[in-house]
C-alpha positions as CSV (number, residue, x, y, z in Angstrom):
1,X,98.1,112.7,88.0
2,X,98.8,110.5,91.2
3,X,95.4,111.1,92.8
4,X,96.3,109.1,95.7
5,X,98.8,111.6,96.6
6,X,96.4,114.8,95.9
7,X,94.0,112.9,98.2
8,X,96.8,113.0,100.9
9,X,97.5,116.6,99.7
10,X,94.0,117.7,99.9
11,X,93.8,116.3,103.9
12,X,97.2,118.5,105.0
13,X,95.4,121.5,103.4
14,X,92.1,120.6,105.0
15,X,93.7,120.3,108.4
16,X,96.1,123.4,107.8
17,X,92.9,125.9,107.1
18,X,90.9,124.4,109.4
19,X,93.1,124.0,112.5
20,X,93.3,121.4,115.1
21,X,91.2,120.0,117.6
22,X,90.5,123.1,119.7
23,X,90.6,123.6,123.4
24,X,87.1,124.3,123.8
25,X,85.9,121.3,122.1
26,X,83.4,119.9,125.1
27,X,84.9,115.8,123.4
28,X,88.1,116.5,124.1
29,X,88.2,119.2,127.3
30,X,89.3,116.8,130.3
31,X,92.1,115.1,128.2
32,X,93.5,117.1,125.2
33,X,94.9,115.3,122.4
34,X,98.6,116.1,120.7
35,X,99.4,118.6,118.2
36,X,98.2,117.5,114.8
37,X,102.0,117.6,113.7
38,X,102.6,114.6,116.2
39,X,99.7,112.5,113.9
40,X,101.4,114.1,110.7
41,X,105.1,112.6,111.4
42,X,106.3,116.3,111.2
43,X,109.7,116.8,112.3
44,X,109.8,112.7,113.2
45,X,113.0,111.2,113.3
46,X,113.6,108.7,110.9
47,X,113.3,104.8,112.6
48,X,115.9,102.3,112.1
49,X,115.4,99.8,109.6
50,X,114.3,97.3,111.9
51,X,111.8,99.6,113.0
52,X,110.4,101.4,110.1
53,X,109.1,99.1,107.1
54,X,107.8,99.8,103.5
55,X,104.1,99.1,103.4
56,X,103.1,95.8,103.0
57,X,106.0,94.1,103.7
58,X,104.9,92.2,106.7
59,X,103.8,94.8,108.7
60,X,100.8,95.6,109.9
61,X,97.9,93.6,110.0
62,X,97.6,89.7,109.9
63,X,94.8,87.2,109.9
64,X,94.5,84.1,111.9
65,X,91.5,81.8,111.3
66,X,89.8,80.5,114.5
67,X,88.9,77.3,115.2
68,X,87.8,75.5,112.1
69,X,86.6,78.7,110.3
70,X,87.6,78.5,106.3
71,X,89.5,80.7,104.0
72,X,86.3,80.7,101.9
73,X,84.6,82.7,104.7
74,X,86.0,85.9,104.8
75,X,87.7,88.1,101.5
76,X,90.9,89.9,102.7
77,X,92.3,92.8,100.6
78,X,95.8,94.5,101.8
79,X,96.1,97.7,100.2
80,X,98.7,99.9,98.8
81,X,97.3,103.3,100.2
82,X,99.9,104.8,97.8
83,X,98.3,103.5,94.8
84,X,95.5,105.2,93.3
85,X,93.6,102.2,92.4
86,X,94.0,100.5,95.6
87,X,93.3,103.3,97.5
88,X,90.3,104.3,96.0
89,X,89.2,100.5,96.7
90,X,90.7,101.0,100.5
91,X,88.6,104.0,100.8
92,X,85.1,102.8,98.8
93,X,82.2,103.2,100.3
94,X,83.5,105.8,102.9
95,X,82.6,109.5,103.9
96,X,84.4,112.2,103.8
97,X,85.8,113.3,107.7
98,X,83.3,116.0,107.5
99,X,83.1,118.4,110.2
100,X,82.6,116.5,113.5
101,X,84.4,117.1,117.0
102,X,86.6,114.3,116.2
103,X,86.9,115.2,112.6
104,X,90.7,116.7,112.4
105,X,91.9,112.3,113.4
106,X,90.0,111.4,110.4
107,X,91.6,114.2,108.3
108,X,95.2,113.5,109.5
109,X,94.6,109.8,109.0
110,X,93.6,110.3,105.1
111,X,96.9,112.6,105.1
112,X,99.4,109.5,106.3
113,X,97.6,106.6,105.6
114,X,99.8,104.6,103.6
115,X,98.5,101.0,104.0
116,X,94.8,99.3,105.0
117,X,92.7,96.1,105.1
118,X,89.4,95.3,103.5
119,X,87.3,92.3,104.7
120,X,84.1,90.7,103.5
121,X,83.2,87.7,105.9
122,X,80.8,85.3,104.6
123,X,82.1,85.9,100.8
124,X,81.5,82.1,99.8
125,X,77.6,81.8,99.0
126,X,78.2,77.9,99.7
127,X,78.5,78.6,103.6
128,X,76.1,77.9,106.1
129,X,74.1,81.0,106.8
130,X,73.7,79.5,110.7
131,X,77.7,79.3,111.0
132,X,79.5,81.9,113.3
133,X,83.1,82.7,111.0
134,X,85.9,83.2,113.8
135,X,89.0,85.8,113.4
136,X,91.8,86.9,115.2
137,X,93.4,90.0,113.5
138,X,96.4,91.3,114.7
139,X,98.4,94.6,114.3
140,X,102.2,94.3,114.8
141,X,103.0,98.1,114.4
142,X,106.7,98.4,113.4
143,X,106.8,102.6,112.3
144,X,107.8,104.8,114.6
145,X,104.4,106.9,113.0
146,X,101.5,105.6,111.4
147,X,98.0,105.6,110.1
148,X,96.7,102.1,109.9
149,X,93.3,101.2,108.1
150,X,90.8,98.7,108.6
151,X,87.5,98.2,106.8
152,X,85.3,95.0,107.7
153,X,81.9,94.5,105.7
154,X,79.5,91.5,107.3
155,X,76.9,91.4,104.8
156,X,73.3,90.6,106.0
157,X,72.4,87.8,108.1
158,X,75.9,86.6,108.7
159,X,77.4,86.1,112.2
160,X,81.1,86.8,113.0
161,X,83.1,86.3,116.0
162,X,86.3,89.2,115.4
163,X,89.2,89.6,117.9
164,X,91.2,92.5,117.3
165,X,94.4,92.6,119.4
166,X,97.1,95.4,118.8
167,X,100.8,95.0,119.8
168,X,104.6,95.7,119.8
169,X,107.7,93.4,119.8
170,X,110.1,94.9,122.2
171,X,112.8,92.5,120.3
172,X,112.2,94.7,117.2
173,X,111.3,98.2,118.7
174,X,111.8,99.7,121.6
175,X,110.9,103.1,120.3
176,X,107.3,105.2,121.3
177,X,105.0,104.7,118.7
178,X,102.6,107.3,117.6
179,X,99.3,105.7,115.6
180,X,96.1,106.8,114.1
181,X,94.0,103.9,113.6
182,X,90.4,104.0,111.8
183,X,88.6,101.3,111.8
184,X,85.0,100.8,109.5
185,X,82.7,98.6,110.1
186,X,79.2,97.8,108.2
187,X,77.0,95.3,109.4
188,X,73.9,94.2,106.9
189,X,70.0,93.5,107.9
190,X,70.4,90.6,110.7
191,X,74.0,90.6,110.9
192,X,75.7,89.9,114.0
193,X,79.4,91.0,115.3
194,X,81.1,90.9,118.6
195,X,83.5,92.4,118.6
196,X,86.8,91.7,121.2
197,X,89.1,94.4,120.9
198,X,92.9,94.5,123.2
199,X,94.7,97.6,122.4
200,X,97.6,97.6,125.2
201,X,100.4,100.1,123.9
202,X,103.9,101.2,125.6
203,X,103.8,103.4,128.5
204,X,105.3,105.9,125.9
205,X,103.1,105.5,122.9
206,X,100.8,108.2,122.1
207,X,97.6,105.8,120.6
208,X,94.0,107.0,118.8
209,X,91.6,104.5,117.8
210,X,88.5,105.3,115.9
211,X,85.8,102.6,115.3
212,X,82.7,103.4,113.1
213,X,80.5,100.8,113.2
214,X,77.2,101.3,110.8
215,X,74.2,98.7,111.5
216,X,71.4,97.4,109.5
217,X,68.2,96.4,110.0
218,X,67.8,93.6,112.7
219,X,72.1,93.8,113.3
220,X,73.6,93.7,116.3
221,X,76.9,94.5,117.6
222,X,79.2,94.2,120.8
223,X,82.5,95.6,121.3
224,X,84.2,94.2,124.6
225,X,87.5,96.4,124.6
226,X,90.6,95.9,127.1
227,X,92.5,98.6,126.8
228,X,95.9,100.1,129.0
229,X,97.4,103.9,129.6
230,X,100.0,105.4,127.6
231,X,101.7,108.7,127.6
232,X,98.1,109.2,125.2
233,X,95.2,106.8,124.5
234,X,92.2,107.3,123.0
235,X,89.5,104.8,122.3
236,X,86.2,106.3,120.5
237,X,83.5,104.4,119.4
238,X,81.0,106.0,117.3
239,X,77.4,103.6,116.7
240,X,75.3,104.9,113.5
241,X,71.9,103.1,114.8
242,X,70.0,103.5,111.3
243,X,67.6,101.1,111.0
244,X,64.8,99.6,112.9
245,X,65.6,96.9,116.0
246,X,69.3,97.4,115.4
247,X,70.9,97.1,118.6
248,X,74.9,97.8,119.8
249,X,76.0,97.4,123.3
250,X,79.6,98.0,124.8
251,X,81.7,97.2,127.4
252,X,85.2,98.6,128.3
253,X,87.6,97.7,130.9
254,X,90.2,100.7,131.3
255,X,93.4,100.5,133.3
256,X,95.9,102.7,133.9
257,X,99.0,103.2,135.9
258,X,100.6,106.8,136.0
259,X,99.1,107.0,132.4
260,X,96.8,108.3,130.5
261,X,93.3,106.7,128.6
262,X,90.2,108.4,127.6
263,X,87.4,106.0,126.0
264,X,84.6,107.8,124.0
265,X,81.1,106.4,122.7
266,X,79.0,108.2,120.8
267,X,76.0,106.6,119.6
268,X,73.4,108.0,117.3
269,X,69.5,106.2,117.3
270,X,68.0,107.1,114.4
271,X,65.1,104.7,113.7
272,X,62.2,103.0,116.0
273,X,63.1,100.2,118.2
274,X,66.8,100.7,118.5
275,X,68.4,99.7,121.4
276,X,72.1,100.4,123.1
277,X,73.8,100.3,126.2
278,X,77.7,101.4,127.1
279,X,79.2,100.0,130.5
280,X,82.5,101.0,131.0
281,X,85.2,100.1,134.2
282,X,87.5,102.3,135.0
283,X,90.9,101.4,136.9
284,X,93.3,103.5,137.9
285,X,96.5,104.2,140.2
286,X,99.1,106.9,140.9
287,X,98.8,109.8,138.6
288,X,96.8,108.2,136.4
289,X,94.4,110.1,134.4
290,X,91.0,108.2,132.7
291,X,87.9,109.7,131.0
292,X,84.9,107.8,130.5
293,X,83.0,109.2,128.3
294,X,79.2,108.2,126.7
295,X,77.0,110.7,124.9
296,X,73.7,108.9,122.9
297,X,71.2,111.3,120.9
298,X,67.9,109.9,120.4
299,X,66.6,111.5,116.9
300,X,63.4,112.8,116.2
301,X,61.0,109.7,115.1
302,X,63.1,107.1,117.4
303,X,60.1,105.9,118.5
304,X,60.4,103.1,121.9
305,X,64.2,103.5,121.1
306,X,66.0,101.9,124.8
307,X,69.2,103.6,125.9
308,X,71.0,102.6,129.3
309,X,74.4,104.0,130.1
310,X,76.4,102.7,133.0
311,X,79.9,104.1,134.1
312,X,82.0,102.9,137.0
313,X,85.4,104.1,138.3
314,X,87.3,102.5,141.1
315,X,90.6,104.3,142.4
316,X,93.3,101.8,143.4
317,X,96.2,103.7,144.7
318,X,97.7,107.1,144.6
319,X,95.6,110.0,143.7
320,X,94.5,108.9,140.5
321,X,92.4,111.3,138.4
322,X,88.9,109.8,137.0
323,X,86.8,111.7,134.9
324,X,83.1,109.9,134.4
325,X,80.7,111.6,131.5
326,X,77.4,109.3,130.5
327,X,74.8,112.1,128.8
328,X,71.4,111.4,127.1
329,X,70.3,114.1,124.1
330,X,66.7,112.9,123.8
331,X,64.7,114.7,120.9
332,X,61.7,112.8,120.8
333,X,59.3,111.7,123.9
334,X,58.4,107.6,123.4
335,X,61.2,106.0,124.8
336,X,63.4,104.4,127.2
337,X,66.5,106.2,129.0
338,X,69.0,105.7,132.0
339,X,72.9,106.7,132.8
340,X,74.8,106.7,136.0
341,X,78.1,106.9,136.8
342,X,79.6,105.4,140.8
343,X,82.9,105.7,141.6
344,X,84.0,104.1,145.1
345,X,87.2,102.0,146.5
346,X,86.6,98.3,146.4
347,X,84.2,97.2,148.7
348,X,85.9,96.4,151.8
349,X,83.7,93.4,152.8
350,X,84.5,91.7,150.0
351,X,88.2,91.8,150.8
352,X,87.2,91.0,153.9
353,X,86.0,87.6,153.1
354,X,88.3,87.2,150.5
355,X,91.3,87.7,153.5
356,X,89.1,85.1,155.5
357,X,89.9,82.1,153.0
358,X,93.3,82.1,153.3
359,X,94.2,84.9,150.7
360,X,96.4,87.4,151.3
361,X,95.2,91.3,150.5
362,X,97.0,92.0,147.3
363,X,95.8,88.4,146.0
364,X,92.4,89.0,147.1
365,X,92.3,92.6,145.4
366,X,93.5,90.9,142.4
367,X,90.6,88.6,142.3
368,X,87.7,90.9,143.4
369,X,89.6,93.2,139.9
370,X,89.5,90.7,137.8
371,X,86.2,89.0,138.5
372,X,84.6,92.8,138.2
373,X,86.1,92.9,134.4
374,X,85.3,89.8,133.6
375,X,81.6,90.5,135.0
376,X,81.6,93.5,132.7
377,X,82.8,91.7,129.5
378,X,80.7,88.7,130.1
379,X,77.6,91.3,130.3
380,X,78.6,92.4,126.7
381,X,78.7,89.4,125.0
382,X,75.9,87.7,126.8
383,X,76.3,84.6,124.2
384,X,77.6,81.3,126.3
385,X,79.2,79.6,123.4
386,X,81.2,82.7,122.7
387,X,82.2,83.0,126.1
388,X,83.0,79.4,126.3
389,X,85.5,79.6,123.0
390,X,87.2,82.7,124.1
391,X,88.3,81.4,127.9
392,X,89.3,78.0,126.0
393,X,91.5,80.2,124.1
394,X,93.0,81.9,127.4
395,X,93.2,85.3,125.6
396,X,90.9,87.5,127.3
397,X,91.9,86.4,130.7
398,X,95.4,86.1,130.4
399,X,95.1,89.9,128.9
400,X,93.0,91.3,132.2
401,X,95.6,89.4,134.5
402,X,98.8,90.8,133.0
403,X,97.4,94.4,132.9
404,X,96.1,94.0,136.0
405,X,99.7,92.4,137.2
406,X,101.5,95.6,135.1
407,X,99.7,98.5,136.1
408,X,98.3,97.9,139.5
409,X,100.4,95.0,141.4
């Protein structure tokens, strides 16, 4: 019996019974996703060769080492989803979708998943525990649908640097692309990640990213995410805060042109002393459409747990739709709690003193822009040496400028 298959199987039927995500559903009301058939490939037209690859032949994702980080650090599995024994290893350690608001992604993804990534940093015991291991992983999607995998585990009191970046060669595809990415993340007692995600798809990509991170005791995590409209985009991040002092902070900068983007966080504090905080920046122009969304729940027995929640939503041109959502669900009383949401024009004095040294007004927006994201994903880090290594590198900037440059002049 191919039990990878009656895995795959067993999701469709799942999905069939219980439906799609529905309208009601409060996660999903301001920006509905696709029929589940778009996620499934149904009724997809086959890609041309140069556009559709087998799995694992060079699609998908690939690992650059950073700086002088060695192989030894990290142990990279690519999986054959299709196999039973390397799917059961792809998919170890893992929950079932279970019945959440967001639960019918994770359901079509086990349905088409044909391919995935595990990674253990820090596998050598030789390495120094004090080292920071440095990655770029990059996605080169090539199917015209997919369902892309990724499961990272940084076991405890290791500290890892991980850029994530997701693209397209025009020179190999120029069709839309419709993906279902889920990404896993476990981080052990004391473990550190930050986390630099760039998810910039085609105007006419329809995009869902789903990142479960899980933290330890003592671990800490930041995501700094980048990410640009499409004719769908959805980035949720969903924080399982399970063990005393672990702490997770995000920051997102969201831009979108005549385009649509939606960012979720949904964090969970479920043991004393945890701490969190989602910023987000919204940018948008013309019909765009962007949602902002932040919902933490403080369990019962979080006690002195510290939320802050901080939206911000600037329109730039054109009547551009912007949607801000930051919500507290506190069940217990001995804590710390604040959201707010602003949304304003930029501030016309500073363009005013911008204009004064010489600039003209569409350079000086450009610069108030991109010193407001970089502000914002400078907050997230908070880690000097990190910051120092990733303008070296030229990526984060280049990747607010050019967006910037796309979407908004």
């Amino acid at each position: 019996m191919n039990t990878a298959k009656a895995d795959a199987l067993t999701a469709r039927e799942h999905l069939a019974a219980c439906g799609w995500i529905a309208p009601r559903n409060e996660s999903f009301r301001h920006l509905p996703p696709p029929p589940a058939g778009i996620w499934l490939g149904d009724g997809a037209e086959k890609s041309p060769d140069s556009c559709d690859a087998s799995p694992l032949s060079g699609t998908g994702w690939t690992l650059y080492p950073v700086g002088d980080t060695l192989q030894c650090s990290v142990a990279a599995r690519w999986l054959d989803a299709s196999d039973p024994q390397q799917r059961a290893e792809l998919f170890s350690g893992l929950a079932q979708p279970g019945g959440s608001d967001a639960a019918p992604f994770a359901w079509a993804h086990r349905a088409l998943c044909r391919q995935g990534l595990r990674l253990r940093v820090g596998a050598s015991p030789s390495e120094d525990p004090g080292k920071t291991v440095w990655l770029h992983l990059r996605h080169q999607s090539r199917s015209t649908v997919e369902a892309p995998m990724l499961v990272v585990d940084v076991p405890d009191g290791v500290h890892c640097v991980l850029i994530e970046s997701h693209d397209r060669d025009p020179a190999q595809c120029q069709h839309s692309l419709t993906q279902n990415l889920h990404v896993h993340l476990h981080l052990g007692q004391g473990a550190l990640l930050q986390h630099l995600r760039i998810a910039t798809p085609g105007p006419g990509d329809q995009v869902a990213h789903m990142v479960h991170v899980r933290l330890g005791q003592d671990a800490q995590y930041a995501q700094a995410l980048v990410a640009a409209g499409s004719q769908y985009h959805l980035q949720r991040t969903v924080l399982d805060l399970q063990a005393p002092h672990a702490r997770a902070r995000t920051g997102a900068v969201l831009l979108a042109h005549a385009a649509a983007l939606e960012q979720q966080v949904q964090t969970v504090h479920q043991a004393a002393r945890t701490e969190s905080t989602v910023e987000a920046l919204a940018l948008a122009s013309g019909p765009a459409h962007v949602v902002a969304h932040a919902h933490t729940r403080i369990n019962p027995g979080a006690d002195e747990a510290c939320v802050r929640q901080r939206l911000h939503g600037v329109p730039l041109a054109g009547e551009p739709r912007l949607v801000l959502r930051p919500h507290l669900e506190i069940q217990h009383d001995k804590v710390q709690a604040a959201h707010g949401a602003t949304w304003g024009a930029l501030p016309q004095e500073a363009l005013f003193y911008a204009c004064q040294r010489g600039l003209d007004e569409t350079s000086a927006r450009a610069l108030l822009l991109e010193g407001m994201a970089t502000a914002l994903l400078e907050r997230c880090f908070d880690d000097p040496d990190t910051l120092a290594t990733l303008s070296a590198d030229g990526l984060l900037a280049r990747t607010i400028a050019q967006q910037l440059e796309t979407h908004h002049g």
